[in-house]
C-alpha positions in Angstrom: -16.8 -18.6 13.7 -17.2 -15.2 11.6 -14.9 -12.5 12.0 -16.4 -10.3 14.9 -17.0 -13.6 17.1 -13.5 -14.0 16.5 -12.3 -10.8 18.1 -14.6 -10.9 21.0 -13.7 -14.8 22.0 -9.7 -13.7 21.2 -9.9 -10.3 23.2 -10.7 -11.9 26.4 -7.9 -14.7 25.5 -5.6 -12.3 25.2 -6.6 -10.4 28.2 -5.9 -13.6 30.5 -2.8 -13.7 29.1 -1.1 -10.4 28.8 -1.6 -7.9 31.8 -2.5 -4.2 31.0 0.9 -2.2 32.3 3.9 -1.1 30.6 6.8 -1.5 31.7 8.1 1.8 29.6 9.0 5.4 31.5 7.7 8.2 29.4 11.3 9.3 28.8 13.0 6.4 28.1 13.2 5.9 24.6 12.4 2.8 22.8 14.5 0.2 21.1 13.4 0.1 17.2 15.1 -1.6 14.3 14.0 -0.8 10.2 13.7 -3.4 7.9 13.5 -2.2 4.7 16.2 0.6 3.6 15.3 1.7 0.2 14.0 5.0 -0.5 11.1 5.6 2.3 12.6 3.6 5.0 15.8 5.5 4.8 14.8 9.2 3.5 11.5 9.4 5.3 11.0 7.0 8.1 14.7 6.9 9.6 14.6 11.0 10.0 11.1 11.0 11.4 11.9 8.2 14.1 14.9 10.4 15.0 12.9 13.9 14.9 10.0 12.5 17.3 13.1 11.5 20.0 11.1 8.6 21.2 13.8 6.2 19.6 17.1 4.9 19.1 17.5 3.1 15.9 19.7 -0.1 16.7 19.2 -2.1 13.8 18.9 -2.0 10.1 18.3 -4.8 7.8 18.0 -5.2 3.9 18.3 -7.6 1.2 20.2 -5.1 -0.5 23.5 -4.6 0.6 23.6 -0.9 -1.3 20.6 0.1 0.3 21.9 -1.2 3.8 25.4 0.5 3.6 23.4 4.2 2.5 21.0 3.5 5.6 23.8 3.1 8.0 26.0 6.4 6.4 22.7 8.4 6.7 22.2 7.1 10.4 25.8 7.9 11.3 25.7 10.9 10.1 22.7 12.3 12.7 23.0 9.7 15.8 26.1 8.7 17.5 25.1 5.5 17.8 26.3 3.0 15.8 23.4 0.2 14.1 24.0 -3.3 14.0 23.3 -4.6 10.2 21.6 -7.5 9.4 20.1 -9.1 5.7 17.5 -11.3 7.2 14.5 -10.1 8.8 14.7 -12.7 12.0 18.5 -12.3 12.6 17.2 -8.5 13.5 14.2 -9.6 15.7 16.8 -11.5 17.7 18.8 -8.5 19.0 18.7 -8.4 22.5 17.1 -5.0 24.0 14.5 -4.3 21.0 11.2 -3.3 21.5 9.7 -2.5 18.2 10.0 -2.6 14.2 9.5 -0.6 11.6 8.1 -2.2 8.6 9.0 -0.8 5.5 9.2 -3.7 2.8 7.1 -4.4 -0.3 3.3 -5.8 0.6 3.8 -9.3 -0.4 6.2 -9.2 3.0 4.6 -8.0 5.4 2.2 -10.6 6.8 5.1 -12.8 7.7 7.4 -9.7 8.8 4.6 -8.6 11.4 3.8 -12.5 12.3 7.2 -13.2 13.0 7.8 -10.0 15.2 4.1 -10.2 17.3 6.3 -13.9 18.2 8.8 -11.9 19.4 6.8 -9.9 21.5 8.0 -6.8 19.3 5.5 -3.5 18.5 5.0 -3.0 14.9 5.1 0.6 12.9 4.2 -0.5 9.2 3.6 0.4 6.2 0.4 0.7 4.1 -1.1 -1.5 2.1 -1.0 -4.1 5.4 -1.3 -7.0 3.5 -0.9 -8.5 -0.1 -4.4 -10.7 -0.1 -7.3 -10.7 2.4 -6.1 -14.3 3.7 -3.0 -12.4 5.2 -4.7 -9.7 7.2 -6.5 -12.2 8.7 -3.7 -13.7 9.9 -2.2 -11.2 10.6 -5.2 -9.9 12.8 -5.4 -13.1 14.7 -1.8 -13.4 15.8 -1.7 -9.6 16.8 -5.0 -10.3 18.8 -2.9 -13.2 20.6 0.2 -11.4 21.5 -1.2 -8.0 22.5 1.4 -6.4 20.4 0.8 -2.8 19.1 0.7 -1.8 15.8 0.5 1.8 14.0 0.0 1.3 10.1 1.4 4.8 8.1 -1.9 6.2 7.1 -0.3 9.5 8.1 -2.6 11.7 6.3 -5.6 11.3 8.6 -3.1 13.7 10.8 -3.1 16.5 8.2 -5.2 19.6 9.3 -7.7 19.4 6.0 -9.1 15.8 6.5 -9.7 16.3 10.1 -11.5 19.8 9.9 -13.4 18.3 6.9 -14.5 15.3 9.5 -15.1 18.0 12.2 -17.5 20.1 9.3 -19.2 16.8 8.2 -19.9 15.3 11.9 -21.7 18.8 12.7 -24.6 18.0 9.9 -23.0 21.2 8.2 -22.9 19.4 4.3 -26.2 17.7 5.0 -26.5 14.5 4.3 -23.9 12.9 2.0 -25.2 11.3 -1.3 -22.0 10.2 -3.2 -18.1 10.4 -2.8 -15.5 10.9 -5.5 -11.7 10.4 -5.2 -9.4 10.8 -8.0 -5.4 11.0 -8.8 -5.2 11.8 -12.5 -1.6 12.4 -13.3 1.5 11.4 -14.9 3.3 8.7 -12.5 7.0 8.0 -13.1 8.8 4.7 -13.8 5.7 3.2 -15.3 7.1 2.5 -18.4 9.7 -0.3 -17.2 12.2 -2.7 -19.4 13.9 -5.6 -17.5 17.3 -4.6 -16.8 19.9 -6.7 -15.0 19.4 -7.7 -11.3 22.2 -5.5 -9.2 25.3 -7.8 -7.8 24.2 -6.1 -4.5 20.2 -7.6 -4.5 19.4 -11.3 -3.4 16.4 -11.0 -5.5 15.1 -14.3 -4.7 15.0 -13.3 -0.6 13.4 -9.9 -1.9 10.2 -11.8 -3.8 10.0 -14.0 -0.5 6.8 -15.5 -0.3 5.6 -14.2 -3.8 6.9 -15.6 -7.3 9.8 -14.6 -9.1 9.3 -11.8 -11.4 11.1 -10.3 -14.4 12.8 -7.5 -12.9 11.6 -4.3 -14.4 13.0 -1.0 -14.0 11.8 2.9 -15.3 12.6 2.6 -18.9 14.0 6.5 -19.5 16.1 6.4 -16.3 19.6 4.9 -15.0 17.5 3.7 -11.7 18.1 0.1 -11.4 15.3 -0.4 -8.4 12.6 -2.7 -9.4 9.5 -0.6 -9.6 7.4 -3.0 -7.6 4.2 -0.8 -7.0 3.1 -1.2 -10.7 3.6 -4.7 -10.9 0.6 -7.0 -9.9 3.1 -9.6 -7.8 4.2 -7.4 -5.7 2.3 -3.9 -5.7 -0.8 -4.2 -7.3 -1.0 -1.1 -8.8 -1.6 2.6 -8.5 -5.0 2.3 -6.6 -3.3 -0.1 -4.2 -0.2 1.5 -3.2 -1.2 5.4 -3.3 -5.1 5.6 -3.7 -5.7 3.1 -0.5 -4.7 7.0 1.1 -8.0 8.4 -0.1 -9.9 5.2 0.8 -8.7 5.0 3.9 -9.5 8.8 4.5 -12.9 8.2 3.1 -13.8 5.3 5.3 -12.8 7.5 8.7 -14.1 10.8 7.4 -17.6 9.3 6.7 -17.1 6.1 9.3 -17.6 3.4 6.8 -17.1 0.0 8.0 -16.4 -2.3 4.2 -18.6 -2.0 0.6 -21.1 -4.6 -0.1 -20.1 -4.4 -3.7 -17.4 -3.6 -5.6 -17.3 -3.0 -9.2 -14.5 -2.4 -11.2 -13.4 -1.5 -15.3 -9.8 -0.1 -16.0 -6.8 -1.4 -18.4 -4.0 0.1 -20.3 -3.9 2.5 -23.3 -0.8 3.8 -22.7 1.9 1.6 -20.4 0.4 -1.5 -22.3 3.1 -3.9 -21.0 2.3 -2.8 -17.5 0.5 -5.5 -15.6 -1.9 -2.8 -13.4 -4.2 -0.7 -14.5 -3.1 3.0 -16.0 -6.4 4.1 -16.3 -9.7 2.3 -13.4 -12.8 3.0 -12.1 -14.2 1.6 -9.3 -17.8 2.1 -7.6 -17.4 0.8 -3.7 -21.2 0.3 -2.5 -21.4 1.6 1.1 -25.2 0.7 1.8 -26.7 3.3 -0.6 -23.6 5.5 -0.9 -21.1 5.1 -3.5 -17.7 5.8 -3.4 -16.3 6.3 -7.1 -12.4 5.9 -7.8 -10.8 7.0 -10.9 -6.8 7.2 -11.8 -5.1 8.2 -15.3 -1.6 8.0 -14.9 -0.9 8.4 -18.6 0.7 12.3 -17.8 -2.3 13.8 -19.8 -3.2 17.6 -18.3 -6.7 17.4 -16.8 -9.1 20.1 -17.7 -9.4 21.5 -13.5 -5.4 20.8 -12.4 -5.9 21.9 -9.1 -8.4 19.1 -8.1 -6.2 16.4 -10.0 -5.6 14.7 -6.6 -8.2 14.7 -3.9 -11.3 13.7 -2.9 -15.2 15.2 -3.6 -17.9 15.1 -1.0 -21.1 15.6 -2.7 -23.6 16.4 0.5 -27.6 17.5 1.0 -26.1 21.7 1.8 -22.4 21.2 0.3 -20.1 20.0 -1.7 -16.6 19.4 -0.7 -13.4 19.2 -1.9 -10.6 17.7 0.4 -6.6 17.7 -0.9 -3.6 17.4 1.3 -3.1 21.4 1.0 -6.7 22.5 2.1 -10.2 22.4 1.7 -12.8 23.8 -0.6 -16.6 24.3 0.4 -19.3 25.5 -2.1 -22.8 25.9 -0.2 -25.8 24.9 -2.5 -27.6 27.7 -3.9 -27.0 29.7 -6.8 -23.7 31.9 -6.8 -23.0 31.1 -3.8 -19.2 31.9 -2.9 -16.6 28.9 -2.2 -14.9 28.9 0.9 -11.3 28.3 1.1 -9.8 26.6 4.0 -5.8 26.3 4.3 -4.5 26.1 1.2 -1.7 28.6 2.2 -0.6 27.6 5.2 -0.3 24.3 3.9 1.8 25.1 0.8 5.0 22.3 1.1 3.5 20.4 3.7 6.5 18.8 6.0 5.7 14.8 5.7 8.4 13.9 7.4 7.2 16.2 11.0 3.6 14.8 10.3 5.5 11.1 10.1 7.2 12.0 13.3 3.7 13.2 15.2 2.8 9.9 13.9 5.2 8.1 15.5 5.5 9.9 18.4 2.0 8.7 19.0 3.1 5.2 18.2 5.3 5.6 21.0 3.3 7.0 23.5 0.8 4.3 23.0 3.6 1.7 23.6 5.0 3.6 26.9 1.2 3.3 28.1 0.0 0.5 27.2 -2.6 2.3 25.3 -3.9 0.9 22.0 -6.9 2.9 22.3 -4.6 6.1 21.4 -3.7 4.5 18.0 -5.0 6.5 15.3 -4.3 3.9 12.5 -4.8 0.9 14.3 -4.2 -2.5 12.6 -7.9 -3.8 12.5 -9.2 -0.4 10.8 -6.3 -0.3 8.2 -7.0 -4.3 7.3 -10.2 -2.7 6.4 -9.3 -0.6 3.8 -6.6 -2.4 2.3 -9.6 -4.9 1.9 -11.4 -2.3 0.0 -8.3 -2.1 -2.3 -7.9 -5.8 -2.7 -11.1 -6.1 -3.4 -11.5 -3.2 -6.4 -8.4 -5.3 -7.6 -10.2 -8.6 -7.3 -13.3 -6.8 -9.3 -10.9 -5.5 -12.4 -9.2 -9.0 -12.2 -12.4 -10.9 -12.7 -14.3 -8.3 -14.8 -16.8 -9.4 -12.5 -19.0 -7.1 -9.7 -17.9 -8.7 -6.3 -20.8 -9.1 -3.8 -18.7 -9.1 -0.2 -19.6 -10.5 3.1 -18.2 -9.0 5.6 -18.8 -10.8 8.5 -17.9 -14.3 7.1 -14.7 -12.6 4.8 -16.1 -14.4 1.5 -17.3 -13.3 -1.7 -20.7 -14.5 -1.8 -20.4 -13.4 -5.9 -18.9 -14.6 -8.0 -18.3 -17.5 -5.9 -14.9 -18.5 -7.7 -13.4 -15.1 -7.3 -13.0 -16.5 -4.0 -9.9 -17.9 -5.1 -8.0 -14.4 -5.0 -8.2 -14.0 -1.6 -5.7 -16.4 -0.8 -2.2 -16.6 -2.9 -0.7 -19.8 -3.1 3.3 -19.1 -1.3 6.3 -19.4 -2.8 8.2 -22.6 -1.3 9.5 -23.2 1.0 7.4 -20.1 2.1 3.8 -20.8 4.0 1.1 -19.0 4.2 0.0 -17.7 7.8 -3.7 -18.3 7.2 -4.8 -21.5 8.5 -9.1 -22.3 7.1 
């Protein structure tokens, strides 16, 4: 059975079983618990939860008893009530009155994180990438497909003004037809240059790698931070493109309504972090039928020659070319001399990502009280598609290899023993949700 059988046979499964009401008043807010306190969960995602008033934060849980204890002084200090603290995951989904999670762990967690909550019956507000390897997502698809659960993924830029007037500009045939697609980050990323440093007394790091293997733990060289720095390792983060570029991927794919490449092709490595295990410099050509999509990062802290598109993404079309940022947009008409056109960069300056987080789950929550997945704007199926365009790019560097993709069947149909990345063997006594 290939994938969109799949969805169609589980759909009306699901349909049989779970009856489309909700049993939510528009007012009433929802139940939620976070797990995962570090940095985002607490700084961004706690205040944005509060600021939409849709919830009431009733749990937090974390493997790190420091980053658990700051969680709960930060709660206490703007809600009067009182969260319940927990270290492991399923002690939280067990609390009596909760009606959704926020998932805010490392990758190579959150396929059994969500599993173990759509069990539960609990909605779902995670974090991007969805899944660690493609094996996962499926899983995780399939379960979330059986339980009728919602999910929201944090693709939160697809709510900034510049994407979705770009989207508006592109649908109306004003840039023509669109003959190639550029995306780039090219600047100096922090923490990159790591040194293994003692694990804190307040860390069970073994419950923190989970399902994937124990690591050295590596922390920024030049800093007194003593926080793993996860995203650049391969284990856990899988690298730069994977844990910040999947933004621009996934705003590509909804801008220009790609479904996933038949090709991916991929050359990168490290001249200057070389005892980093991801990629400081990578290209990557996605083949969308007979439009490429080009990636390039260079995180070495090197000035580019045009700072202000350092970070964006370049629409080449048939009567325009575009360039899209978070701050604005930037149109130049083909034609010779003919003037650019500005759009927003002003009234964008110090854009407030923790209100567009908030409008994000605000929407989350309205979808729940209705019983409206349909109103999702980052869904779970269309987010598994781009973190698969991610995974894939890393398979591609990985192999050294171009990776021919078939969609419907989720296989690589070349190389055929690149297959082997798209499922990770689990940790014991740790098992992997995918069942072949």
């Amino acid at each position: 059975m290939n994938r969109r059988e799949f969805v169609i046979s589980s759909s009306l499964a699901s349909g049989a079983l779970f009856a489309p009401f909700s049993i939510f008043g528009k007012e009433q807010k929802l139940n939620v618990g976070i797990v995962g306190t570090g940095w985002w969960g607490t700084d961004l995602l706690m205040p944005a939860l509060l600021k939409s008033g849709h919830f009431e934060i009733i749990g937090l849980c974390d493997v790190d008893s420091a980053h658990l204890d700051n969680a709960a002084k930060k709660l206490s200090e703007t809600s009067s009530f009182k969260a319940k603290l927990f270290k492991d995951y399923r002690d939280l989904y067990e609390m009596k009155g909760l009606d959704a999670v926020v998932i805010a762990t490392p990758p190579h967690w959150h396929a059994l994180q969500l599993i173990d909550a759509s069990k539960k019956g609990l909605h779902v507000f995670l974090e991007k990438p969805v899944f660690y390897d493609i094996s996962e997502g499926q899983a995780m698809q399939q379960e979330v497909e059986q339980s009728g659960i919602l999910v929201q993924v944090d693709f939160e830029r697809l709510r900034m003004n510049s994407y979705q007037e770009v989207t508006d500009y592109i649908s109306q045939g004003k840039a023509g037809k669109i003959f190639q697609v550029e995306a780039q980050i090219n600047f100096h990323l922090k923490g990159i240059d790591t040194v293994e440093k003692e694990i804190p007394e307040t860390l069970d790091f073994d419950a923190w790698c989970g399902p994937a293997p124990v690591g050295p733990y590596l922390c920024p060289k030049d800093s007194d931070s003593t926080t793993i720095n996860w995203r650049a390792m391969e284990m856990y983060g899988r690298g730069h493109l994977y844990d910040w570029g999947i933004h621009h991927i996934h705003s590509i794919r909804n801008i220009l309504k790609l479904d996933l490449p038949d090709s991916v092709t991929a050359f990168g490595g490290n001249t200057r972090y070389v005892n980093c295990d991801t990629p400081d410099y990578l290209n990557v050509r996605f083949d969308f039928g007979d439009l490429p999509v080009i990636w390039n990062h260079k995180i070495w802290g090197t000035v580019p020659y045009t700072p202000e598109v350092q970070n964006g993404i370049f629409l080449y079309g048939e009567k325009a070319t575009i360039f899209v940022s978070d701050e604005g947009w930037i149109v130049t008409p083909a034609g010779k001399d003919q003037e650019k056109e500005k759009h927003g960069f002003e009234s964008a300056v110090g854009n407030d990502v923790i209100a567009i987080i908030s409008d994000h789950m605000t929407e989350f929550a309205n979808a729940v009280k209705t019983d409206s997945p349909e109103n999702l704007l980052t869904g779970l199926k269309d987010s598994c598609l781009t973190t698969e365009c991610v995974n894939l790019a890393d398979i591609a560097y990985r192999t050294g290899e171009s990776i021919a993709f078939d969609p419907d069947a989720l296989k690589i149909t070349s190389p055929s023993a690149a297959n082997s990345y798209l499922k990770r063997d689990y940790r014991k006594p740790y098992n992997h949700p995918f069942k072949s």
